[in-house]
C-alpha positions as protocol buffer text, in pm:
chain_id: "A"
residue {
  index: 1
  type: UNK
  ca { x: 0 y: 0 z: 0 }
}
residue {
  index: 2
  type: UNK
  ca { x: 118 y: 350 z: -73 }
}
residue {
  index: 3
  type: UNK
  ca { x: 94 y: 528 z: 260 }
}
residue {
  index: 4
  type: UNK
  ca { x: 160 y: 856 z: 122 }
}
residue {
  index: 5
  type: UNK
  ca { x: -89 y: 849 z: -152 }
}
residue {
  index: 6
  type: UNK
  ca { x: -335 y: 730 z: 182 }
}
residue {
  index: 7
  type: UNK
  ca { x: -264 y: 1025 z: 377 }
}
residue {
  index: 8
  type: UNK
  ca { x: -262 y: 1261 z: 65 }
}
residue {
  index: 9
  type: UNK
  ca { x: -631 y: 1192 z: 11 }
}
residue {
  index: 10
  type: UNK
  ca { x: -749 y: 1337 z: 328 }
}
residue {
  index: 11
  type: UNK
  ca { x: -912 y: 1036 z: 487 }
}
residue {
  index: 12
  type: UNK
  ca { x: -771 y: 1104 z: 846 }
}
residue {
  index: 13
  type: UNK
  ca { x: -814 y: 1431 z: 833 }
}
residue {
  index: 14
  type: UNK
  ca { x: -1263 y: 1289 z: 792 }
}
residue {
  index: 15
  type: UNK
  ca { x: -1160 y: 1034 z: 1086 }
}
residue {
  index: 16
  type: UNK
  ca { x: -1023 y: 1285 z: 1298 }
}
residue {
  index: 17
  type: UNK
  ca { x: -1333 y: 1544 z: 1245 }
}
residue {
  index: 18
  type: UNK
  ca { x: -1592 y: 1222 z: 1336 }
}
residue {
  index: 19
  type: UNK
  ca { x: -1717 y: 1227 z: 954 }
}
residue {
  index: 20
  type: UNK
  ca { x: -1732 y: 972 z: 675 }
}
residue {
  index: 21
  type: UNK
  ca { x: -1935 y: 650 z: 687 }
}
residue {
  index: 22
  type: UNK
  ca { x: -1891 y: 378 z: 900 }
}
residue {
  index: 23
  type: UNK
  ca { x: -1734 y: 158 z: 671 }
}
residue {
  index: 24
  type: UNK
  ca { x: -1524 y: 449 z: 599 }
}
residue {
  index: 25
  type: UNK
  ca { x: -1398 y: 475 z: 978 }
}
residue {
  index: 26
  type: UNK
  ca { x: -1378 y: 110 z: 1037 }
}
residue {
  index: 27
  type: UNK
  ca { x: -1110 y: 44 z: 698 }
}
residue {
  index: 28
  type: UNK
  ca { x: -917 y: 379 z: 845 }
}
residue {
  index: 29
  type: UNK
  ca { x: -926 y: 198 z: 1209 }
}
residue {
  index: 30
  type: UNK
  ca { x: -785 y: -131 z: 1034 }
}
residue {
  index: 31
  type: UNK
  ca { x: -531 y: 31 z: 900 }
}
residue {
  index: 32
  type: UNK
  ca { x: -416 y: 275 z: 1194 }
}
residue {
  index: 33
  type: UNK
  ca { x: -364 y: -53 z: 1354 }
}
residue {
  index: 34
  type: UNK
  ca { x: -169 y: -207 z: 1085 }
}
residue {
  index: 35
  type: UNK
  ca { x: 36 y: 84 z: 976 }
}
residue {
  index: 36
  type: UNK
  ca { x: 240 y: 295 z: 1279 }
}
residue {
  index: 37
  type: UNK
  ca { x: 271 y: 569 z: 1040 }
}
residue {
  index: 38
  type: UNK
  ca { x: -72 y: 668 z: 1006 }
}
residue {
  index: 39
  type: UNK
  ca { x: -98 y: 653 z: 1395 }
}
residue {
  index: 40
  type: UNK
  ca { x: 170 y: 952 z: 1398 }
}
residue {
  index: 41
  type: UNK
  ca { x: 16 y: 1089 z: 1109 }
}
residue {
  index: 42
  type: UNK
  ca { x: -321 y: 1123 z: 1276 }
}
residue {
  index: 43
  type: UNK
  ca { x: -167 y: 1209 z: 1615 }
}
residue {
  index: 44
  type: UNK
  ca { x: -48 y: 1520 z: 1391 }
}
residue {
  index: 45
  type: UNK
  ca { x: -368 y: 1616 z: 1262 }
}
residue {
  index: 46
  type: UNK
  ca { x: -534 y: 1611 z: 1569 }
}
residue {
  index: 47
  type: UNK
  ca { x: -295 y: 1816 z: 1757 }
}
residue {
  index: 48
  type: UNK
  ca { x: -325 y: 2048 z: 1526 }
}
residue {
  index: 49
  type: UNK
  ca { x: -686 y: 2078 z: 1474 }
}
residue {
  index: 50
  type: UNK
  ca { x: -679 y: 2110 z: 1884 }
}
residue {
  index: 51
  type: UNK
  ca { x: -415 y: 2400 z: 1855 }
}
residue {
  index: 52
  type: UNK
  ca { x: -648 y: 2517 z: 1568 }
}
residue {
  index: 53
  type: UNK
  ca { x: -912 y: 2529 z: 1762 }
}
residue {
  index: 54
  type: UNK
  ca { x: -841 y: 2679 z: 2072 }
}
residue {
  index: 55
  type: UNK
  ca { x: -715 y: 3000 z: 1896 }
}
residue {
  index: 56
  type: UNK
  ca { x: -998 y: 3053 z: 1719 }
}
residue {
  index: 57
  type: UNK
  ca { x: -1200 y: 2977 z: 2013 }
}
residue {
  index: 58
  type: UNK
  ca { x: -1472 y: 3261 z: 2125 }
}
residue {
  index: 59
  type: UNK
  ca { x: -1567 y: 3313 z: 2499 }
}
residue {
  index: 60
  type: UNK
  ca { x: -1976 y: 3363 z: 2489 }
}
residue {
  index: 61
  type: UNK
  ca { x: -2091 y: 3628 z: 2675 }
}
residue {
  index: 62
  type: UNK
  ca { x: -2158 y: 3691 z: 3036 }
}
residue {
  index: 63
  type: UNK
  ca { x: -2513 y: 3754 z: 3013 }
}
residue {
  index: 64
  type: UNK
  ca { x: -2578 y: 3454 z: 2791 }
}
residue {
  index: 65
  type: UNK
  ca { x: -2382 y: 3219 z: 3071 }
}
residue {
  index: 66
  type: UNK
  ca { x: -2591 y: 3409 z: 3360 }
}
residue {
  index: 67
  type: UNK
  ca { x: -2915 y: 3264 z: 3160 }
}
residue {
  index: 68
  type: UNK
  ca { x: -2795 y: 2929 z: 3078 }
}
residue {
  index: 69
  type: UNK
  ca { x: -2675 y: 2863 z: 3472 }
}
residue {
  index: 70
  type: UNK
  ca { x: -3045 y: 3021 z: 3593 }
}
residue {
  index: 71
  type: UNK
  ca { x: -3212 y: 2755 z: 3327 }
}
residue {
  index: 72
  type: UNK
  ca { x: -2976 y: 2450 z: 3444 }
}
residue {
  index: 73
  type: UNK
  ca { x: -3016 y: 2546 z: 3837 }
}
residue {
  index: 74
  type: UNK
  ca { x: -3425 y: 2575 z: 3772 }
}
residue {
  index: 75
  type: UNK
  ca { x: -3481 y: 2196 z: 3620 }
}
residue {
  index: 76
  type: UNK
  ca { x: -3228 y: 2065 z: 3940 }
}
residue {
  index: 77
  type: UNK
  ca { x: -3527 y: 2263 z: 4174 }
}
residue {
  index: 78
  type: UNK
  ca { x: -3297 y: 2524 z: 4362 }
}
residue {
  index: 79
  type: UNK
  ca { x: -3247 y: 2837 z: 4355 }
}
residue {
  index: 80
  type: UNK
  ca { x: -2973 y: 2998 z: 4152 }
}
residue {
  index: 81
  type: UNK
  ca { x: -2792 y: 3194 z: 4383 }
}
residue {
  index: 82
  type: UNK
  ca { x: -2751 y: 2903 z: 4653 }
}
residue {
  index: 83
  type: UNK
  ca { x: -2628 y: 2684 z: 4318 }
}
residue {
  index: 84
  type: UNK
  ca { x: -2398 y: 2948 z: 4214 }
}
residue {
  index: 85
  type: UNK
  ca { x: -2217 y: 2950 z: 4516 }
}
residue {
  index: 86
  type: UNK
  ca { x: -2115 y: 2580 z: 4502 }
}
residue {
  index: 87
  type: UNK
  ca { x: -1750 y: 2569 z: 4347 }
}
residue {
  index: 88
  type: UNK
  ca { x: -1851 y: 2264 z: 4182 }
}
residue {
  index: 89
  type: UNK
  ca { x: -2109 y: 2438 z: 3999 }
}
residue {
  index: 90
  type: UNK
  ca { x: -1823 y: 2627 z: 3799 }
}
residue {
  index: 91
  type: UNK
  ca { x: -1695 y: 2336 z: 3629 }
}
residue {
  index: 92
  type: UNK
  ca { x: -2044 y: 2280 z: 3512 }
}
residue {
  index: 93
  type: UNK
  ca { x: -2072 y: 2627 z: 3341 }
}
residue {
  index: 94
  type: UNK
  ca { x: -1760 y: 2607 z: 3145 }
}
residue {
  index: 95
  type: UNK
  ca { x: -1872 y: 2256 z: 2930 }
}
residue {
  index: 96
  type: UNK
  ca { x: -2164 y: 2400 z: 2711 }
}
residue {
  index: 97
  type: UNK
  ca { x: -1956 y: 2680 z: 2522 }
}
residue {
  index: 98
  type: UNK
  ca { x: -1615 y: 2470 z: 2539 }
}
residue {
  index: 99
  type: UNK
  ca { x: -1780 y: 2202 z: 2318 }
}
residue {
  index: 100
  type: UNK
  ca { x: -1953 y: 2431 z: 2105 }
}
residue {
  index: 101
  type: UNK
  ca { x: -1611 y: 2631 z: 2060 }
}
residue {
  index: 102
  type: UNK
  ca { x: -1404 y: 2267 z: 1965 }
}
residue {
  index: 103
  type: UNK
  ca { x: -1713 y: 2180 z: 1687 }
}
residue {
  index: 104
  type: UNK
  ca { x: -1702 y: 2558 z: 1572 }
}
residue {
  index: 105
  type: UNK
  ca { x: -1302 y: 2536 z: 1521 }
}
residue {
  index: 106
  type: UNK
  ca { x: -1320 y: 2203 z: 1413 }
}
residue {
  index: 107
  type: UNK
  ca { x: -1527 y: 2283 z: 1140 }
}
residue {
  index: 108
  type: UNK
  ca { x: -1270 y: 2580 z: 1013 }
}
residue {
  index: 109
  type: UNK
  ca { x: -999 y: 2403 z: 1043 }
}
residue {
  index: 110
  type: UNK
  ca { x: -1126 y: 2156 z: 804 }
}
residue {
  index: 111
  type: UNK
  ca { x: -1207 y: 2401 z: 645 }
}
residue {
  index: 112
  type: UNK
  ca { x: -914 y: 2608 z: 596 }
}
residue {
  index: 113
  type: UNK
  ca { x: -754 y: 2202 z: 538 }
}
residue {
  index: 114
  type: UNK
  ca { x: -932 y: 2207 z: 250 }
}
residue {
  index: 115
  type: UNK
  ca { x: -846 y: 2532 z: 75 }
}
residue {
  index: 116
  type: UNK
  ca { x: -531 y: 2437 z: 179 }
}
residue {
  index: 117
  type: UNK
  ca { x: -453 y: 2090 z: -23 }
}
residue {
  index: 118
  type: UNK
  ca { x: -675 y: 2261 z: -290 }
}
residue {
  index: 119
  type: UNK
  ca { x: -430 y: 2532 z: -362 }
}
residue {
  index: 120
  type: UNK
  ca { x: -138 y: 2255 z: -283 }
}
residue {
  index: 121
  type: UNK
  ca { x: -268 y: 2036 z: -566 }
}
residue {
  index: 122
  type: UNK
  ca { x: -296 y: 2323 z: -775 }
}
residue {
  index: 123
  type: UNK
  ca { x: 77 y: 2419 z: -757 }
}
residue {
  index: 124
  type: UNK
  ca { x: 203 y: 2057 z: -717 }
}
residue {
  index: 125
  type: UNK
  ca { x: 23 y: 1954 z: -1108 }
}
residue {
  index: 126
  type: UNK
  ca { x: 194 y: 2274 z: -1227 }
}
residue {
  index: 127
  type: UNK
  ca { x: 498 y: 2261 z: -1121 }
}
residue {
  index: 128
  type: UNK
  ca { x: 491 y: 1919 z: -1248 }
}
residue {
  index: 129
  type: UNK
  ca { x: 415 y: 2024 z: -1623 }
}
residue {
  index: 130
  type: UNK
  ca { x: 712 y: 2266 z: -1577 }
}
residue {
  index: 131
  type: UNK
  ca { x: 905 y: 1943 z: -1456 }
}
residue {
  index: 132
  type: UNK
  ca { x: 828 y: 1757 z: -1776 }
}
residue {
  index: 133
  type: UNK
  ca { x: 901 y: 2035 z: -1994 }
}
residue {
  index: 134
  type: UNK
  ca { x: 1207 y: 2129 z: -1856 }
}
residue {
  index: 135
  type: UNK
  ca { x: 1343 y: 1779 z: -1910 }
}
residue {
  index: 136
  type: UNK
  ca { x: 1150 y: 1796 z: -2242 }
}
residue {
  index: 137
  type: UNK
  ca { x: 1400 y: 2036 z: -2328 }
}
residue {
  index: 138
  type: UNK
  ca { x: 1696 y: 1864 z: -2145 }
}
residue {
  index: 139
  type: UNK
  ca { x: 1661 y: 1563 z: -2323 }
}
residue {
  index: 140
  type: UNK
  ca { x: 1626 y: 1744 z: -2691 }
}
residue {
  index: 141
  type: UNK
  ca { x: 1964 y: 1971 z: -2578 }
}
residue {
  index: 142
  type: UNK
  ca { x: 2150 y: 1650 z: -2489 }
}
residue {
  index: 143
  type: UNK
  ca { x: 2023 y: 1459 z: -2822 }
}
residue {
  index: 144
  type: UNK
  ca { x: 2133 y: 1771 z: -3013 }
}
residue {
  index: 145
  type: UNK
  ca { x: 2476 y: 1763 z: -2846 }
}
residue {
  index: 146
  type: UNK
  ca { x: 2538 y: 1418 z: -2931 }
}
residue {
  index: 147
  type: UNK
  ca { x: 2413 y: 1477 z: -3282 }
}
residue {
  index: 148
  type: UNK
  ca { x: 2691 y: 1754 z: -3336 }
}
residue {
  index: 149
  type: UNK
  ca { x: 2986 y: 1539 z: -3163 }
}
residue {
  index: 150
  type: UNK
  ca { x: 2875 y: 1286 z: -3444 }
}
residue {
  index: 151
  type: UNK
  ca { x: 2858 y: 1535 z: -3711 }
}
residue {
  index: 152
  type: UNK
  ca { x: 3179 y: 1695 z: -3646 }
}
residue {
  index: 153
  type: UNK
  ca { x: 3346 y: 1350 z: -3609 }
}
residue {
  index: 154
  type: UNK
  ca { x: 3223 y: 1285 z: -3942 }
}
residue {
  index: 155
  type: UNK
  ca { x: 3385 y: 1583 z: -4051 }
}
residue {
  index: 156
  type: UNK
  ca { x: 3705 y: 1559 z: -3909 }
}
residue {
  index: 157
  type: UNK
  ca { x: 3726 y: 1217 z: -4099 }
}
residue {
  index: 158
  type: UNK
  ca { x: 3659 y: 1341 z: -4434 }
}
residue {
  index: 159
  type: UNK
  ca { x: 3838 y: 1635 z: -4376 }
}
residue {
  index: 160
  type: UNK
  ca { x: 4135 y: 1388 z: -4328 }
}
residue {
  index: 161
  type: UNK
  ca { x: 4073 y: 1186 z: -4597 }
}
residue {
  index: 162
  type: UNK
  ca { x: 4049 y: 1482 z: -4840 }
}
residue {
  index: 163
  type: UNK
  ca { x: 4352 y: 1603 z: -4727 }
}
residue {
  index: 164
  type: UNK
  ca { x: 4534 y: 1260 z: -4753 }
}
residue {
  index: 165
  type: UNK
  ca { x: 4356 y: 1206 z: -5111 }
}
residue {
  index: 166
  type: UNK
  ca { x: 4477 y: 1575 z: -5258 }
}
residue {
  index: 167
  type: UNK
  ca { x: 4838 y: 1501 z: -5140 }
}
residue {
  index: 168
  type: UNK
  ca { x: 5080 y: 1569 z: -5441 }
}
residue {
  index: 169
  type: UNK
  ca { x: 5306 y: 1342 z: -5270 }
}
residue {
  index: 170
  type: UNK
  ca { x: 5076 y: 1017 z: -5197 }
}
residue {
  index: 171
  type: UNK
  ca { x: 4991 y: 766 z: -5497 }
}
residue {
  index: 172
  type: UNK
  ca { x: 4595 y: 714 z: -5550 }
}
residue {
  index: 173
  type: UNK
  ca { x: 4528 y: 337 z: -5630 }
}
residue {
  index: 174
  type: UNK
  ca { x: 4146 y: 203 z: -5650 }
}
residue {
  index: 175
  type: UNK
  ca { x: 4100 y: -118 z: -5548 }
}
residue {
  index: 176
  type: UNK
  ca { x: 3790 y: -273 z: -5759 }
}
residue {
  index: 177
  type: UNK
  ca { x: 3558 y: -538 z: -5645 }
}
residue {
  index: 178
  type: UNK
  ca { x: 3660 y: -944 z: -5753 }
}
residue {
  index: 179
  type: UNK
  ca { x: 3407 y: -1227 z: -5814 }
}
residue {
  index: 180
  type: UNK
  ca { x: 3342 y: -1245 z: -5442 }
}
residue {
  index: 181
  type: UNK
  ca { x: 3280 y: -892 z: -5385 }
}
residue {
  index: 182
  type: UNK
  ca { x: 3154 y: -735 z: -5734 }
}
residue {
  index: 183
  type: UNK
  ca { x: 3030 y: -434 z: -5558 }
}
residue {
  index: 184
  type: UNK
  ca { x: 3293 y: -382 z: -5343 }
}
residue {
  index: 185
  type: UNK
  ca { x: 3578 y: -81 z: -5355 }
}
residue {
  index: 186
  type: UNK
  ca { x: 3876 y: 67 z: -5161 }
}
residue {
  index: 187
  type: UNK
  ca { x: 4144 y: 291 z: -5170 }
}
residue {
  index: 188
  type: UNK
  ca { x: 4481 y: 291 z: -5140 }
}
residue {
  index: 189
  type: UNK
  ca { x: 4703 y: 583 z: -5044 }
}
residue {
  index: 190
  type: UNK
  ca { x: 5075 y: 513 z: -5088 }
}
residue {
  index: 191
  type: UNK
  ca { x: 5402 y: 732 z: -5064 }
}
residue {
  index: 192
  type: UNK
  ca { x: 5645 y: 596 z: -5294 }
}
residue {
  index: 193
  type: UNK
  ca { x: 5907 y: 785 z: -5120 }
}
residue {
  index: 194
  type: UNK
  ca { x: 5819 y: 732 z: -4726 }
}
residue {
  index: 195
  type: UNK
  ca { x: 5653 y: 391 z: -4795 }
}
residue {
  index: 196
  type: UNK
  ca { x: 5337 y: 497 z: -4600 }
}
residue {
  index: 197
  type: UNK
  ca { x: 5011 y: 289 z: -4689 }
}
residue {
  index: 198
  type: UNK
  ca { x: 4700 y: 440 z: -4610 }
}
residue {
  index: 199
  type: UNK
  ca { x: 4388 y: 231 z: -4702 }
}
residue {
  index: 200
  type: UNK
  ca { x: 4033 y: 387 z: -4728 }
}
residue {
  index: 201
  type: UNK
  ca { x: 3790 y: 76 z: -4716 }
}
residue {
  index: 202
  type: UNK
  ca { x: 3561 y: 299 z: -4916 }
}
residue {
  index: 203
  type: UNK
  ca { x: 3285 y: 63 z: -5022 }
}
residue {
  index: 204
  type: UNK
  ca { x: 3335 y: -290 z: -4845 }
}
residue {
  index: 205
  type: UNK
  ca { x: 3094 y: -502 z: -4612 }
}
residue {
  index: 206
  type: UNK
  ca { x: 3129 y: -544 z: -4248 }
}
residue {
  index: 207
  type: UNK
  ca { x: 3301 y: -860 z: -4149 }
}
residue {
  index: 208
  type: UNK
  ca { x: 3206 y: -1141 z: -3889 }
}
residue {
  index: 209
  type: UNK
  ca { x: 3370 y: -1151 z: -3571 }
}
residue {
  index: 210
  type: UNK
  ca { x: 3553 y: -1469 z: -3642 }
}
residue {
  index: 211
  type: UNK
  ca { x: 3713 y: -1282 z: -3975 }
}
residue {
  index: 212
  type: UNK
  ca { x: 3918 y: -1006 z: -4071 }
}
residue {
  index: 213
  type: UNK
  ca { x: 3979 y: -870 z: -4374 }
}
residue {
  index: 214
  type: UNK
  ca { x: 4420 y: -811 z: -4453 }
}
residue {
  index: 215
  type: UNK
  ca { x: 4589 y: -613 z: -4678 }
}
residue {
  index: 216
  type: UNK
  ca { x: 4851 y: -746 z: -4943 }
}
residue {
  index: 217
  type: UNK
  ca { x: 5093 y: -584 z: -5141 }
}
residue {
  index: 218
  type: UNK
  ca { x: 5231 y: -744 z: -5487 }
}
residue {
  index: 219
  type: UNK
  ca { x: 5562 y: -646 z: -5466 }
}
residue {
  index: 220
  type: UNK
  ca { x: 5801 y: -866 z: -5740 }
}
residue {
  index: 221
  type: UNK
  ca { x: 5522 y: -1102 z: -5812 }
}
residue {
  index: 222
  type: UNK
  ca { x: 5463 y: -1212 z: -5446 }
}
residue {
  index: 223
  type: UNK
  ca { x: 5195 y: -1143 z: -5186 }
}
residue {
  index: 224
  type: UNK
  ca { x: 5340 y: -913 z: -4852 }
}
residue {
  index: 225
  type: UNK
  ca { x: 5087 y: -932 z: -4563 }
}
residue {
  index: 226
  type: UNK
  ca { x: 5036 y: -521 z: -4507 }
}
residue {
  index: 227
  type: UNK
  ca { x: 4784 y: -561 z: -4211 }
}
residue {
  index: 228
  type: UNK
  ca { x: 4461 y: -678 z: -4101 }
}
residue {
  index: 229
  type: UNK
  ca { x: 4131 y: -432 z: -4027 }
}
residue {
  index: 230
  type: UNK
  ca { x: 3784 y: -483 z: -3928 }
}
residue {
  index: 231
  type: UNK
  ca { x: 3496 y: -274 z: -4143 }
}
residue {
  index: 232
  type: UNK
  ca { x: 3225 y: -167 z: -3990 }
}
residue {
  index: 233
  type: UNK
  ca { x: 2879 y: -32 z: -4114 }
}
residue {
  index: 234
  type: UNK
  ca { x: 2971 y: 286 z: -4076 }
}
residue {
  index: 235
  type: UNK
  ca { x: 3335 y: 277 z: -4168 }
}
residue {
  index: 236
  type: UNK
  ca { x: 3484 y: 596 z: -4320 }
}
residue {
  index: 237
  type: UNK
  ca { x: 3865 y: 626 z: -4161 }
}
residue {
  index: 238
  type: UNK
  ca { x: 4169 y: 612 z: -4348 }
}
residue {
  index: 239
  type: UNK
  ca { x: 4400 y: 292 z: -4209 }
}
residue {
  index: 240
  type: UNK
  ca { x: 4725 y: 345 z: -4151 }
}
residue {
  index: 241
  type: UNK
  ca { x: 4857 y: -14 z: -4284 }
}
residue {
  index: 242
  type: UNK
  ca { x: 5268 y: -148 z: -4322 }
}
residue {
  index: 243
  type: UNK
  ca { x: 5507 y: 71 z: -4517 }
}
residue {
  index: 244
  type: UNK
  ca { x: 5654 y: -61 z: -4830 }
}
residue {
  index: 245
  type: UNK
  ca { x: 5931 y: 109 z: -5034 }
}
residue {
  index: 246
  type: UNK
  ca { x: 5810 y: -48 z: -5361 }
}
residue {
  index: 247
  type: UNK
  ca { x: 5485 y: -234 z: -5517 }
}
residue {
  index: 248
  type: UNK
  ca { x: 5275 y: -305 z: -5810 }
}
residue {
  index: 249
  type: UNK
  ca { x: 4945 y: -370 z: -5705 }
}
residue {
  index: 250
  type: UNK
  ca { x: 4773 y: -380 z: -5394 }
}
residue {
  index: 251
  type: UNK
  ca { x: 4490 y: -659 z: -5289 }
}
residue {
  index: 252
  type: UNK
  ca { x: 4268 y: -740 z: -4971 }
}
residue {
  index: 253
  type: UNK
  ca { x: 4130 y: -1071 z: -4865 }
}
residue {
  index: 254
  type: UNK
  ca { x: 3882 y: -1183 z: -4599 }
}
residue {
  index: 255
  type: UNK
  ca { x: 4085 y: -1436 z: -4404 }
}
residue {
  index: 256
  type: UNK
  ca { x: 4041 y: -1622 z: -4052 }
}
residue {
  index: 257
  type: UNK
  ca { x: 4068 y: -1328 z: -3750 }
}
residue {
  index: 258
  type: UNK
  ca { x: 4451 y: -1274 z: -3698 }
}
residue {
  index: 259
  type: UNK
  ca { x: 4532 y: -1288 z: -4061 }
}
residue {
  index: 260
  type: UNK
  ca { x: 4710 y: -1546 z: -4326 }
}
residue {
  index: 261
  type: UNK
  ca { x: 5045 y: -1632 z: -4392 }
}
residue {
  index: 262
  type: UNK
  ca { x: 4923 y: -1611 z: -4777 }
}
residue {
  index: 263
  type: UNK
  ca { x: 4622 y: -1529 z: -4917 }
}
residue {
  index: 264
  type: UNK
  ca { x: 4282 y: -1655 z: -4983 }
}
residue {
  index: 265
  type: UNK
  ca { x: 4267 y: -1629 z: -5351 }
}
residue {
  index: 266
  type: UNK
  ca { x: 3856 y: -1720 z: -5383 }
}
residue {
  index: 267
  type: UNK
  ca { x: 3857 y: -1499 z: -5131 }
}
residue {
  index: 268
  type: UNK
  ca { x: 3974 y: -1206 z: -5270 }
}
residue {
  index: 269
  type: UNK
  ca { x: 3775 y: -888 z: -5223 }
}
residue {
  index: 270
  type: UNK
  ca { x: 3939 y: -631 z: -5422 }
}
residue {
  index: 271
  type: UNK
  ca { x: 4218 y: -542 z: -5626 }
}
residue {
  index: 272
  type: UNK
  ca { x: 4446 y: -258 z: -5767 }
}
residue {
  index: 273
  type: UNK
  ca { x: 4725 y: -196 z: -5974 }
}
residue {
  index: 274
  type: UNK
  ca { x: 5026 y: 83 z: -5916 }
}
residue {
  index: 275
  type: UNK
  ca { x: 5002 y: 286 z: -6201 }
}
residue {
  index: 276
  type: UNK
  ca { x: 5375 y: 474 z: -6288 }
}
């Protein structure tokens, strides 16, 4: 049971001012015995619908007292006056407007209870609309910042491989797509005069876990292992791959993860000659 949703609905508050029906005060009985909370809770209220009540209480006045005593000390068959001075008598005059007083503050300060969680509610349901549309806007600001570390990671790598594409110093080799991989392509940056191999797997699908795809270079007629990669979907980096100071023609292969010591010929993906 949700004991704050309980006490939120202001059921004690009706089984501390005597109302509600009596199945009503019997299920809030059950659980005042079940739940020690909602003892303290209703302890609460009723202290302060007593404090409530007392300082709103209003004395009546004398000459309304003087007639209620003279009515009282008729129907007992003695006289006023010889009632009056009994001292016992006074703690008879003070009950009647006491109790009227504790129903009279009772009722406001249920009253004033009322207006109160009223105006509570009110505030609470807007303030949570703000709530929601502050994290409305949260959310959308982080999404957006994500969005832009993407984009400008994107950027950065074409920016890169523009820049390593446009060098006068690098050789430009495409690598077309074989048998097993018509529609694949790739691209091979090489500096004939630092060696560096840079490999753009431009157009190539992803590979299984248990594969990788590696990198040969023809150089005099035989195959030179120049790396292994992985391709993802979203692949777009340039690979920095082996140097080699000399080579015709440049080839990958999908091959076991780790690489081969030669190549897979059936499984050739792509292939490119050096042009002079």
């Amino acid at each position: 049971m949700n004991l704050q949703e309980y006490i939120a609905s202001g059921a004690l508050e009706t089984y501390a001012l005597g109302l509600g029906t009596e199945a009503e005060r019997r299920e809030t009985e059950r659980l005042l015995a079940t739940y020690p909370e909602l003892r303290e809770e209703l302890t609460a209220i009723q202290a302060g619908l007593e404090i409530y009540a007392s300082v709103h209480a209003v004395e009546p006045p004398a000459a309304l007292r003087d007639k209620v005593l003279t009515a009282m000390h008729a129907s007992e068959g003695a006289p006023a006056a010889e009632k009056e001075e009994k001292p016992t008598e006074t703690v008879v005059r003070s009950i009647a407007p006491r109790k009227s007083n504790w129903t009279m503050g009772l009722a406001a300060a249920w009253g004033l209870f009322v207006l109160s969680f009223g105006a509570a509610l009110f505030f609470y349901t807007k303030w949570q609309d703000a709530e929601k549309g502050y994290q409305g806007l949260l959310a959308e600001k982080t999404q957006l910042a994500q969005q832009f570390e993407i984009n400008q990671a994107r950027y950065n790598v074409l920016a890169d491989l523009n820049k390593t594409l446009s060098a006068a110093e690098n050789k430009i080799i495409r690598l077309n797509g074989m048998p097993a991989a018509p529609e694949a392509t790739a691209v091979v940056a090489w500096n004939s005069k630092t060696g560096e191999v840079k490999l753009w797997a431009q157009a190539m699908p992803a590979n299984e876990s248990d594969k990788q795809y590696q990198l040969w270079a023809i150089v005099d007629g035989k195959a030179v292992d120049a790396g292994v990669f992985d391709v993802s979907a979203s692949e777009m980096t340039m690979l920095d791959m082996k140097t080699f100071a000399s080579a015709q023609a440049f080839a990958v292969t999908l091959e076991p993860r780790g690489g081969s010591v030669n190549p897979t010929m059936s499984a050739m993906m792509v292939l490119g000659e050096v042009k002079s």
